[in-house]
Every structure is written in C-alpha cells, then in structure tokens.
C-alpha positions as CSV (number, residue, x, y, z in Angstrom):
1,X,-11.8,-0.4,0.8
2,X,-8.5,0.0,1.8
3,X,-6.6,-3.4,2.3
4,X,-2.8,-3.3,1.1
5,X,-2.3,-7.0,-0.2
6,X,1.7,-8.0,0.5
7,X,5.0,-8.1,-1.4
8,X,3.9,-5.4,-3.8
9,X,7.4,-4.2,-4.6
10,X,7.8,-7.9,-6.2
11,X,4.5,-7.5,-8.8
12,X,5.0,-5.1,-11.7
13,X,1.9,-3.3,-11.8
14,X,1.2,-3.1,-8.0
15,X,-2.5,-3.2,-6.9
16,X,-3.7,-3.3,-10.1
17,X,-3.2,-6.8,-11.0
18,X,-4.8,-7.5,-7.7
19,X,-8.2,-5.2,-8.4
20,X,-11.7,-5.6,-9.0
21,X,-11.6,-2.5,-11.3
22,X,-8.6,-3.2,-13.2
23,X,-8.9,-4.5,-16.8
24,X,-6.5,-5.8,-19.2
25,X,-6.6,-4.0,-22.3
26,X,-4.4,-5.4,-25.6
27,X,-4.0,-3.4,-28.8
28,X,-3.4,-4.9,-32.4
29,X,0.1,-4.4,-31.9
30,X,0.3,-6.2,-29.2
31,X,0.4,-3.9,-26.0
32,X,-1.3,-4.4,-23.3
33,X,-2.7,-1.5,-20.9
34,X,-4.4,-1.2,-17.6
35,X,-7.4,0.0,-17.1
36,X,-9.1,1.5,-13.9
37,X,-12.6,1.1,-14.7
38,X,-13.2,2.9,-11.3
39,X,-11.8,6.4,-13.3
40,X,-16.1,6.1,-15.1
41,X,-17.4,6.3,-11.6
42,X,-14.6,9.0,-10.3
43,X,-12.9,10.9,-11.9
44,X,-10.2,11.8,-10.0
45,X,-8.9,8.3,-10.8
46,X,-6.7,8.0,-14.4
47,X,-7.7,5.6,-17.0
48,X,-4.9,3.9,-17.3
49,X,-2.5,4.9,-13.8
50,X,1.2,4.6,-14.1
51,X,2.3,1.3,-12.5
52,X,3.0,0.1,-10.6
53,X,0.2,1.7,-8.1
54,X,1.5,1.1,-4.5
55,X,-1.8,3.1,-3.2
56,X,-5.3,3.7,-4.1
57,X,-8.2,4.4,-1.8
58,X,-10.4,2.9,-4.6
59,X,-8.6,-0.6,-4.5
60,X,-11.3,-3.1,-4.2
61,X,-9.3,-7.0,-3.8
62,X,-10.5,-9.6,-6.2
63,X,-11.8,-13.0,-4.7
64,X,-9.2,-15.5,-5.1
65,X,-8.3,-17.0,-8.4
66,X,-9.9,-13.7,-10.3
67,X,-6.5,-11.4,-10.2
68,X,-5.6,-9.7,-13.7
69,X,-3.8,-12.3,-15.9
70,X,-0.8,-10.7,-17.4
C-alpha cells in the first residue's frame, strides 16, 4: 500500500491527486477541498490533510485515467 508515484514536488497536492481515497469537495463559494475518505475507516488520518501530502501509508494509486481532477 505503499508505492511513492514520481515528480511529487511538481503536483500541488502531492499523493492526493493520485489516491483512491481522495475526493474533490467544492463549496458554493467556489473552494475546492480534499478529502481523505480513508480518515471514516481510520482515524488517525485528517479529513481533509494539508497538501501537499508527500507520505501516507494509506495511499492506495488510482488505475490510470481515474486520478483527482483539479
């Protein structure tokens, strides 16, 4: 559960945009947010992690073509 994908320092949010747990959350205003869906299963993760996240044991990689849109 623990493969680093490359050139992190180059994508704004890290792992994140790169996770099967990771969802895109907007508000009315127009924000957008990241949420680690794997913080319901453990909480020792945060809801929404300060980004970018360079490491996370929880990181599970999306199949190709499914990364978080931005």
């Amino acid at each position: 559960m623990n493969p680093q994908p490359p050139n992190l320092s180059r994508d704004p949010i890290g792992l994140c945009g790169q996770c099967h747990y990771c969802r895109l959350v907007k508000n009315a205003r127009g924000s957008q947010f990241y949420l680690c869906q794997f913080s319901e299963i453990d909480p020792r993760y945060a809801r929404y992690p300060r980004l970018p996240v360079l490491r996370c044991e929880a990181f599970a990689p999306e199949p190709p073509g499914q990364a978080v849109s931005q």
